[in-house]
Biopython code that builds the backbone (N, CA, C, O; Angstrom):
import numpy as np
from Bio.PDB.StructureBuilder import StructureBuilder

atoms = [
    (1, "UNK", "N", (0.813, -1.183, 0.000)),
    (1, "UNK", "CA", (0.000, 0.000, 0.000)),
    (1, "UNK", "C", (0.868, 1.264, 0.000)),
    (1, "UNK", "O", (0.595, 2.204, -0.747)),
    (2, "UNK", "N", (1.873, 1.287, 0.803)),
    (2, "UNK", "CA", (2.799, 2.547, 0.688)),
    (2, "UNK", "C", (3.363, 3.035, -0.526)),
    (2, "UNK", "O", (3.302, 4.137, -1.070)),
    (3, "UNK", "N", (4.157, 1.524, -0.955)),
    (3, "UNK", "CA", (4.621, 1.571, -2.223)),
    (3, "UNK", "C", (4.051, 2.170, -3.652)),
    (3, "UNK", "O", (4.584, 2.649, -4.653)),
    (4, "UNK", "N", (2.195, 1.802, -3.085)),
    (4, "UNK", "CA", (1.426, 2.101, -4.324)),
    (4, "UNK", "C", (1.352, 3.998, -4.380)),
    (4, "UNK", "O", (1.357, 4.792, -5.321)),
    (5, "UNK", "N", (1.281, 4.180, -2.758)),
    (5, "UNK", "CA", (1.229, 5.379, -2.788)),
    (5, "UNK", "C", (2.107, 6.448, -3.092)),
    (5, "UNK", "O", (1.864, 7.619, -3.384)),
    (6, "UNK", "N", (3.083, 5.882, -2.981)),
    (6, "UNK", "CA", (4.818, 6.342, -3.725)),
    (6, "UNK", "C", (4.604, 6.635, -4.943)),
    (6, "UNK", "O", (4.543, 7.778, -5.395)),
    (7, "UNK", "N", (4.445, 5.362, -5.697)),
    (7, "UNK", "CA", (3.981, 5.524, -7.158)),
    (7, "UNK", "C", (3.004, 6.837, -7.653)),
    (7, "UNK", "O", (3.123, 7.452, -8.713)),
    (8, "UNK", "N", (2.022, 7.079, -6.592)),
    (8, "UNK", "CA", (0.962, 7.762, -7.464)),
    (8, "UNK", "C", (1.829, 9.587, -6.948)),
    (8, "UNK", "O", (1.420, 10.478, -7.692)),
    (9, "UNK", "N", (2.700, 10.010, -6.026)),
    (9, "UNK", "CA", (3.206, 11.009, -5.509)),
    (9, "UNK", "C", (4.050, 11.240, -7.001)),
    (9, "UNK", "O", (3.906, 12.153, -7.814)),
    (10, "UNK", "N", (4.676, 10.447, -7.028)),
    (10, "UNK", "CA", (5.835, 10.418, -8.765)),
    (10, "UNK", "C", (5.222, 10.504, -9.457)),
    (10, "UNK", "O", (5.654, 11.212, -10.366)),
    (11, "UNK", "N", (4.037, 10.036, -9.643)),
    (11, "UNK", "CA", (3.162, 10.170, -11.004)),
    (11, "UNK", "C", (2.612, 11.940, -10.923)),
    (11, "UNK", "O", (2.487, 12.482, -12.021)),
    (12, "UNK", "N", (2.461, 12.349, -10.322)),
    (12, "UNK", "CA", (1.820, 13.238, -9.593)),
    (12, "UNK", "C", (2.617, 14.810, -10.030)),
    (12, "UNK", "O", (2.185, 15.811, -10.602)),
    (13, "UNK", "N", (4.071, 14.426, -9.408)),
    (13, "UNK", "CA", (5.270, 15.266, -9.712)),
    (13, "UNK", "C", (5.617, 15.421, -11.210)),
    (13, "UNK", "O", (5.923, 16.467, -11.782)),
    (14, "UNK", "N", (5.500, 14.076, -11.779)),
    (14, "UNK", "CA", (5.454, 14.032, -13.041)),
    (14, "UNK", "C", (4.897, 14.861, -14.469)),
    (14, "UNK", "O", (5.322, 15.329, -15.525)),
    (15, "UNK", "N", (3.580, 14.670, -13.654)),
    (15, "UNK", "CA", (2.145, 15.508, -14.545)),
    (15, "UNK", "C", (2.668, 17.407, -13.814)),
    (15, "UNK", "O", (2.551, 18.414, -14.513)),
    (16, "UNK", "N", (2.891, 17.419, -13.205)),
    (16, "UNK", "CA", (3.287, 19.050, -12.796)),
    (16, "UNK", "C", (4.624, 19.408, -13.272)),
    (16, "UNK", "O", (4.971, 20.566, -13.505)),
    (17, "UNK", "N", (5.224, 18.565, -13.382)),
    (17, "UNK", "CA", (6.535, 19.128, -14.139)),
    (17, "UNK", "C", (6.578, 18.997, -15.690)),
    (17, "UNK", "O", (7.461, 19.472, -16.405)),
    (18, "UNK", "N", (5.320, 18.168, -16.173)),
    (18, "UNK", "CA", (4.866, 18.020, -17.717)),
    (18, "UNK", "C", (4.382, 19.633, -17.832)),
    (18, "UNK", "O", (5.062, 20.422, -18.487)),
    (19, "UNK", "N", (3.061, 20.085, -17.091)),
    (19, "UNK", "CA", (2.509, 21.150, -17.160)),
    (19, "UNK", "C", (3.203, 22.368, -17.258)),
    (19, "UNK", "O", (2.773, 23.370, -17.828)),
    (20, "UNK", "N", (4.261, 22.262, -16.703)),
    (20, "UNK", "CA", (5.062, 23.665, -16.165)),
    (20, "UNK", "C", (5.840, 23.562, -17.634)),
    (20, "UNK", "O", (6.226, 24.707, -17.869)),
    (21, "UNK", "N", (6.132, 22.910, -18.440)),
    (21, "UNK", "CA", (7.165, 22.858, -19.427)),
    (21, "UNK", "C", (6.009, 22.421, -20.678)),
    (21, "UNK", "O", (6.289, 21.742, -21.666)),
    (22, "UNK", "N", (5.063, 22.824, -20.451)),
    (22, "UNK", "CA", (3.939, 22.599, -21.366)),
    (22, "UNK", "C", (3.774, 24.434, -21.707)),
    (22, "UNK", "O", (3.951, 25.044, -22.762)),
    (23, "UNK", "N", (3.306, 25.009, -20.117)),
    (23, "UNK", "CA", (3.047, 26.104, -19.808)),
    (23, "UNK", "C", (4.442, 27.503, -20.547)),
    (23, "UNK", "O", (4.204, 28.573, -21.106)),
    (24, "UNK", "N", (5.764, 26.873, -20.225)),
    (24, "UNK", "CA", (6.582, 27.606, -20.779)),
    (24, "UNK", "C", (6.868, 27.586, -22.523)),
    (24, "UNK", "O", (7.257, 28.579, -23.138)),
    (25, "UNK", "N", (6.584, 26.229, -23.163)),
    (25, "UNK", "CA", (6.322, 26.285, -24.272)),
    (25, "UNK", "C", (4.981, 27.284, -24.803)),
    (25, "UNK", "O", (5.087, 28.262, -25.544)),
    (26, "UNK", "N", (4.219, 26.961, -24.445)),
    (26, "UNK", "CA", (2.681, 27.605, -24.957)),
    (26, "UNK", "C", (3.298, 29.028, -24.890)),
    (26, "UNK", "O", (3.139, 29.684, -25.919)),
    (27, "UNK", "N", (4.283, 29.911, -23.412)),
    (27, "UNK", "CA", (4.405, 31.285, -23.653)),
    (27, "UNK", "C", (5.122, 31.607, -24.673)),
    (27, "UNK", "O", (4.830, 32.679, -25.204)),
    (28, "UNK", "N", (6.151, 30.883, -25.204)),
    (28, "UNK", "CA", (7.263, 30.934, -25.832)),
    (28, "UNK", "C", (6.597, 31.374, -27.223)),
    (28, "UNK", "O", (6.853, 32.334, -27.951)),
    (29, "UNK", "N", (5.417, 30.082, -27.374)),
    (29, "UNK", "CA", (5.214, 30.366, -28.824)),
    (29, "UNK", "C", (4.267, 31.625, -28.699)),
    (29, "UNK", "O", (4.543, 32.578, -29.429)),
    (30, "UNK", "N", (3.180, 31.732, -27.854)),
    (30, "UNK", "CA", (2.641, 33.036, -27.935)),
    (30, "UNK", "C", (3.159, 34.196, -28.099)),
    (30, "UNK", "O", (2.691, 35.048, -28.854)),
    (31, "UNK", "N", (4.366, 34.353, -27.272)),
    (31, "UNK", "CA", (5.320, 35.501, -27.729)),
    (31, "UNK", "C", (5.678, 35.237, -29.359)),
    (31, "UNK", "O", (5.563, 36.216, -30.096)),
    (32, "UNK", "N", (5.991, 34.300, -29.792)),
    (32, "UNK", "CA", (6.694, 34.658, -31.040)),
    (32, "UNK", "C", (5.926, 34.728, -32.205)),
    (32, "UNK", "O", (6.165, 34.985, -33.384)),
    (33, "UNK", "N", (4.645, 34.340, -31.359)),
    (33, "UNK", "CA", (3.611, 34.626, -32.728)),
    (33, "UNK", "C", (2.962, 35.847, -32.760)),
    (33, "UNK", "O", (2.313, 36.094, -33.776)),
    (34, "UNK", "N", (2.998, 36.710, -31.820)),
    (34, "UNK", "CA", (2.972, 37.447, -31.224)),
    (34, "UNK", "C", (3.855, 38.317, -32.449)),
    (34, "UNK", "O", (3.407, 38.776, -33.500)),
    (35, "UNK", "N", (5.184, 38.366, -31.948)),
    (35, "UNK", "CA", (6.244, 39.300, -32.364)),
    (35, "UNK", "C", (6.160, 39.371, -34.229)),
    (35, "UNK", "O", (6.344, 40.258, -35.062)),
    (36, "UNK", "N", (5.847, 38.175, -34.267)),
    (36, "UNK", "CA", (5.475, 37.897, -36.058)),
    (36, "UNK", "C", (4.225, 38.822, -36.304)),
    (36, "UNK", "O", (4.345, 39.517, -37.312)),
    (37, "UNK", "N", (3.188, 38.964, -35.686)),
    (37, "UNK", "CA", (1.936, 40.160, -35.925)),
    (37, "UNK", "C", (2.458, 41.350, -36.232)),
    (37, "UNK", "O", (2.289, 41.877, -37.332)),
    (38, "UNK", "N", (3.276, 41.975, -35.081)),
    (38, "UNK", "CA", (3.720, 43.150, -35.008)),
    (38, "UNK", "C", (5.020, 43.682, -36.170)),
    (38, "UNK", "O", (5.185, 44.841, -36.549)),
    (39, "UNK", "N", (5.770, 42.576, -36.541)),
    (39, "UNK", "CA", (6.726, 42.962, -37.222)),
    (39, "UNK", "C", (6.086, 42.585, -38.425)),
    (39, "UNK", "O", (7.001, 42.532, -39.247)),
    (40, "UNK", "N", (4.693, 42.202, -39.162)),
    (40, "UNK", "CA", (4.230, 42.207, -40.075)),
    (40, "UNK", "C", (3.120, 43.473, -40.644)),
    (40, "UNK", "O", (2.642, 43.790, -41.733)),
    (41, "UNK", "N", (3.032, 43.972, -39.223)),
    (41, "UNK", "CA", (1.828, 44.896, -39.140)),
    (41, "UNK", "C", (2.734, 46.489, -39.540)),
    (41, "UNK", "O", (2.254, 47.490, -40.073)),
    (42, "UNK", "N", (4.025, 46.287, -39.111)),
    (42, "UNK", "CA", (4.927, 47.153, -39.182)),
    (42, "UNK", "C", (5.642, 47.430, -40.569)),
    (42, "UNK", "O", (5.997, 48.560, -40.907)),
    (43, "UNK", "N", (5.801, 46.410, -41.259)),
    (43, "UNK", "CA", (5.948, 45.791, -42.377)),
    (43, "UNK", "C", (5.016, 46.659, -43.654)),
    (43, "UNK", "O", (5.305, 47.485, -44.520)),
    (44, "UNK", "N", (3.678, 45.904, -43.181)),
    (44, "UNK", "CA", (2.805, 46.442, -43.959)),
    (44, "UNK", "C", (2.221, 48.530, -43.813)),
    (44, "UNK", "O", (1.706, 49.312, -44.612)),
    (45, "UNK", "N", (2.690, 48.639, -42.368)),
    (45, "UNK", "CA", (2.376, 50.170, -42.719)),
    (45, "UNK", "C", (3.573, 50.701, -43.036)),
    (45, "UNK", "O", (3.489, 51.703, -43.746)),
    (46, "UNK", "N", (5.004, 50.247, -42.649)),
    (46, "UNK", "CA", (6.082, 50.920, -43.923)),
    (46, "UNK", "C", (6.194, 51.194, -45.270)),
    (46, "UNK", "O", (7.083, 51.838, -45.827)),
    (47, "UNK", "N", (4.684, 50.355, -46.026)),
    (47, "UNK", "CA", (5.306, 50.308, -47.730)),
    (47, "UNK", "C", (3.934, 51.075, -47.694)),
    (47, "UNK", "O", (3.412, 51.102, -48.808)),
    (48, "UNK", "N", (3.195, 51.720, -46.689)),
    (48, "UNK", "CA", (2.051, 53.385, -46.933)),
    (48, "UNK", "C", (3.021, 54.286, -47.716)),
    (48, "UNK", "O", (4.191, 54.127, -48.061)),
    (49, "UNK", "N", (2.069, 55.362, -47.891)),
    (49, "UNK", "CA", (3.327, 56.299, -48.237)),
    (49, "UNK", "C", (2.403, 57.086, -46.920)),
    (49, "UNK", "O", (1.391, 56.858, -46.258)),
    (50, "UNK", "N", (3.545, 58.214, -47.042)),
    (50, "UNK", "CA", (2.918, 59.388, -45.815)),
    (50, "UNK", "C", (1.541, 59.808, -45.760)),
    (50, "UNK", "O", (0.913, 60.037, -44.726)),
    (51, "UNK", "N", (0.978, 59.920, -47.322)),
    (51, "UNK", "CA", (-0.410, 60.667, -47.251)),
    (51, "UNK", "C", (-1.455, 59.537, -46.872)),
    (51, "UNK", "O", (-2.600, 59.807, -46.510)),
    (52, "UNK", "N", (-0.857, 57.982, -47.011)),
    (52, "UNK", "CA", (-2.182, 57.161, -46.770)),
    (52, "UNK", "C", (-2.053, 57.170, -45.236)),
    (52, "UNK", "O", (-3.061, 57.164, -44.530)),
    (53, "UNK", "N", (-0.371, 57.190, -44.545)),
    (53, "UNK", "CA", (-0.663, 57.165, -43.016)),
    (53, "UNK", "C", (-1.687, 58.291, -42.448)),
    (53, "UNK", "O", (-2.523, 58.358, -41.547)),
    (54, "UNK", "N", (-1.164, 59.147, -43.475)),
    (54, "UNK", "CA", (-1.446, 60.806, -42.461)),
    (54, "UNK", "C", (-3.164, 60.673, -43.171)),
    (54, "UNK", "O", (-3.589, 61.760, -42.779)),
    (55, "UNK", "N", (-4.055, 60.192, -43.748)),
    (55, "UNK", "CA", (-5.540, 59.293, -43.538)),
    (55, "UNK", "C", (-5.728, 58.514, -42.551)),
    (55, "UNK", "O", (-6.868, 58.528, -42.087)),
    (56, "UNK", "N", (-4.793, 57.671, -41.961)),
    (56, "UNK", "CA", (-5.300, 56.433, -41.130)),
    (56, "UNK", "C", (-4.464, 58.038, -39.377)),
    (56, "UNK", "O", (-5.009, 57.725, -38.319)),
    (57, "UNK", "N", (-4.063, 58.555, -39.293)),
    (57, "UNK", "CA", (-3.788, 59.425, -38.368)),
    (57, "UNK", "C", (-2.390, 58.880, -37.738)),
    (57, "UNK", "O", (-1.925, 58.942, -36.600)),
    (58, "UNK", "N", (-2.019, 58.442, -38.690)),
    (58, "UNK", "CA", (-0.594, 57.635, -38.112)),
    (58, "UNK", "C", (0.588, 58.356, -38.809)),
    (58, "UNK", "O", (0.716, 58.375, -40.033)),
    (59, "UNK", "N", (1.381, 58.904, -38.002)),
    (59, "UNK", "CA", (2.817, 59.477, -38.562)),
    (59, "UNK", "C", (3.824, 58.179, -38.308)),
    (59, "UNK", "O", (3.805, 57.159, -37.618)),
    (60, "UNK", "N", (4.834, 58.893, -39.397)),
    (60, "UNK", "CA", (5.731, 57.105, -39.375)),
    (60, "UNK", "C", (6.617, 56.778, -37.999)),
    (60, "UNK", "O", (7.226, 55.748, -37.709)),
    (61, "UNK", "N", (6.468, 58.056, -37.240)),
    (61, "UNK", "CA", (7.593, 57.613, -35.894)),
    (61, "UNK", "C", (6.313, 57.118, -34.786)),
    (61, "UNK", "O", (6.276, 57.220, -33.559)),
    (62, "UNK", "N", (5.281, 56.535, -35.770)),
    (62, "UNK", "CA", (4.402, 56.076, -34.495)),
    (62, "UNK", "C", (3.917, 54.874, -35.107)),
    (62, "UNK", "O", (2.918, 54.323, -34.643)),
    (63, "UNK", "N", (4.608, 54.345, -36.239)),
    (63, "UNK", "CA", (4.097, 52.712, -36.344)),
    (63, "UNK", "C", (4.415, 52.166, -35.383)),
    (63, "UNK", "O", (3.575, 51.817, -34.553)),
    (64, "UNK", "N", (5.752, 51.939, -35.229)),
    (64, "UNK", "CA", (6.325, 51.353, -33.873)),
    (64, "UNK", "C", (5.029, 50.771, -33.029)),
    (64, "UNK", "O", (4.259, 49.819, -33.155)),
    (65, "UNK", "N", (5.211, 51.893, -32.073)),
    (65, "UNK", "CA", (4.033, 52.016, -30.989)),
    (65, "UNK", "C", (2.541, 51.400, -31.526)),
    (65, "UNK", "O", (2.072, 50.453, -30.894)),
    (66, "UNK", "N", (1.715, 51.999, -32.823)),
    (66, "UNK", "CA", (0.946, 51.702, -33.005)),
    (66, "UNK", "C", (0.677, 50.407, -33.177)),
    (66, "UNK", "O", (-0.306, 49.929, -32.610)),
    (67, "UNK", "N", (1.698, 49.425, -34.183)),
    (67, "UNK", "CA", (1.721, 48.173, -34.294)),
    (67, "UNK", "C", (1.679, 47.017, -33.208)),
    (67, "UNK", "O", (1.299, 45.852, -33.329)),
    (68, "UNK", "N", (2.234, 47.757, -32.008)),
    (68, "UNK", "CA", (2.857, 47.041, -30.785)),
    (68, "UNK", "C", (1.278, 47.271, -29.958)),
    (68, "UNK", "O", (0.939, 46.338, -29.230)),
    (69, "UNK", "N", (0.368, 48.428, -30.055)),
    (69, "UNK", "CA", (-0.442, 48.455, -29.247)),
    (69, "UNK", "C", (-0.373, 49.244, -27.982)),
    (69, "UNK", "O", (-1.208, 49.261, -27.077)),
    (70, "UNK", "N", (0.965, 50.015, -28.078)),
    (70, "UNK", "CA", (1.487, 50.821, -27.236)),
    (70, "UNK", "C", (1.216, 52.188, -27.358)),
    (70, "UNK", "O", (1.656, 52.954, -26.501)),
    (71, "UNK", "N", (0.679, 52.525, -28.120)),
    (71, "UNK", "CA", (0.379, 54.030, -28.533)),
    (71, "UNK", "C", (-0.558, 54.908, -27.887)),
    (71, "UNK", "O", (-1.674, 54.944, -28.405)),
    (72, "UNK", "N", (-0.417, 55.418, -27.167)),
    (72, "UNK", "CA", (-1.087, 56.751, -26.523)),
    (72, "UNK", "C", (-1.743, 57.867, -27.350)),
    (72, "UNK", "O", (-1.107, 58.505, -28.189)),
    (73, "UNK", "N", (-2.543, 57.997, -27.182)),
    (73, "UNK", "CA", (-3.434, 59.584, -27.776)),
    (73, "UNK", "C", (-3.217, 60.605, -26.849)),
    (73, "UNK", "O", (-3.703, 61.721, -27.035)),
]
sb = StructureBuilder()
sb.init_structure("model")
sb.init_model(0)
sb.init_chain("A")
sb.init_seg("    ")
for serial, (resi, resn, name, xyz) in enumerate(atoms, 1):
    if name == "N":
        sb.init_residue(resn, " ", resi, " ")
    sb.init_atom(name, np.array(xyz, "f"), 0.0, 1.0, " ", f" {name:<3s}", serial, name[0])
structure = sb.get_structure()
């Protein structure tokens, strides 16, 4: 009976140290899919020219920010 209960403590440790390295993968890729949005979004408002930004209210030293979601009014 102890023994069995040994077993299920390891099994136990097991599944939480699966999760935690489940959990750091899942951030990893969220960040980098993530970073792929922004450096595409950035991408695509670099090849505007000025007059289509200065329509959408975006000057070019504020893609940055804007793309990222960081942008203040």
């Amino acid at each position: 009976m102890i023994l069995a209960a040994g077993n299920w403590l390891n099994f136990g440790f097991v599944i939480t140290a699966y999760m935690k390295v489940l959990n750091v993968y899942l951030n990893i890729s969220d960040s980098l899919t993530r970073r792929r949005e922004v450096n595409n979004t950035i991408n695509e408002l670099n090849q505007l020219t000025n007059r289509e930004l200065n329509d959408l209210g975006i000057s070019r030293g504020m893609i940055r920010s804007v793309a990222e979601g960081t942008h203040r009014v």
